[in-house]
Steps between C-alpha positions, in 0.01 A plus 500: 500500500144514334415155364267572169297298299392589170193394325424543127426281213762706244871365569628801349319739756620264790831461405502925451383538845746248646816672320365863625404410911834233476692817435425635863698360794203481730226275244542106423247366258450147599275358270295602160126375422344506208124419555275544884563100534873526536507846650306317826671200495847651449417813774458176711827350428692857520367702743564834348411792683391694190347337187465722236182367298343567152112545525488332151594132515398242272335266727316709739567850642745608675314689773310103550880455535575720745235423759568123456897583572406749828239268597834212573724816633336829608870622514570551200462817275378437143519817248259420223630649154334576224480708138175617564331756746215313594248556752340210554864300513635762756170456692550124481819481601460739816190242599808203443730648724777641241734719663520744188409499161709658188468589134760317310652830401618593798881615497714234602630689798166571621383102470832442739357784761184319471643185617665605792228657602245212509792287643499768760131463607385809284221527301577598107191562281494724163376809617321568091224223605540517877230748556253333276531198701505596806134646484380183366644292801337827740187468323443141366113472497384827482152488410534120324279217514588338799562139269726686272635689748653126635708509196895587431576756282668154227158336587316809398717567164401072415106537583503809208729325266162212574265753424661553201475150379855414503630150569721365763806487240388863347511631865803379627681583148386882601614511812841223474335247724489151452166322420470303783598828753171626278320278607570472814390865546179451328380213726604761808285756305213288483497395872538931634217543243287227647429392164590140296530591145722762291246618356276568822842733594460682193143578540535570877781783398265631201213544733684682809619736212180582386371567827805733570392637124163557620582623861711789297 
């Protein structure tokens, strides 16, 4: 029997998912979540072996999610699901540890595959973004500033949104984090930049791109 958790902050989608894997002899969904907090403490209390997790949560995301849950039990298999195809998530959630990582459309027959596979010790990752991301994690610096170069690819995404002049609150509204997970990856930013200021970050990116600009 595969013990599942599932982990989104719309009851409707939860209880959708529990009807459809409840329907198959072999799958038990143990618990629900509906935001990162509960989805660790309640992957503590459970123990699923498969916890199938929204990257959107209202909290904080769910990949932050995922890597708190397999930090407290490396066995288990979490299969992020989402509605977009997005890079920098997929990217993210590899770097987490996520055992696969779905579009929400995904035929219902095809989501069950999926978790027997990760409960099997595969490896399931959409194979439309897979490419992509799999150079970036061959080829992470490239020819980068070695400072910028220290950075994730979420830390990178906040340090433009900076540039940009955007607040904490207008940053993590773009990207469904909360404010305080914003700020927690700004003062990380500032520390790999060696800098003590936002606004020293933005003018340290703007003047490695103009040198690129004028290398070119």
């Amino acid at each position: 029997m595969i013990r599942v958790m599932l982990v989104d902050d719309h009851e409707v989608v939860r209880k959708g998912l529990r009807s459809m894997l409840e329907a198959n002899d072999d799958i038990e969904v143990v618990a629900e979540a509906g935001s990162a907090d509960e989805a660790v403490l309640r992957a503590r209390s459970y123990k699923p072996d498969v916890v199938v997790m929204d990257v959107r949560l209202p909290d904080r995301s769910g990949v932050l999610a995922c890597r708190e849950v397999r930090d407290e039990n490396p066995q288990v298999a979490v299969l992020m699901l989402t509605s977009f195809s997005d890079d920098q998530a997929l990217f993210d959630s590899i770097m987490a540890g996520a055992a696969g990582y779905v579009l929400k459309q995904i035929r219902g027959g095809d989501l069950v595959d999926g978790i027997r596979r990760v409960a099997a010790g595969e490896s399931l990752l959409d194979p439309a973004v897979t490419a992509r991301v799999l150079d970036r994690v061959r080829n992470p610096q490239g020819d980068q500033d070695p400072r910028l170069a220290r950075l994730t690819p979420t830390e990178s995404r906040i340090l433009e949104m900076i540039a940009e002049g955007l607040t904490n609150k207008q940053i993590g509204d773009r990207i469904h984090l909360a404010e305080k997970t914003v700020k927690n990856y700004v003062s990380t930013i500032l520390t790999k930049l060696q800098v003590s200021r936002r606004a020293e970050a933005a003018a340290y990116l703007a003047d490695r791109r103009a040198r690129e600009d004028r290398e070119e």
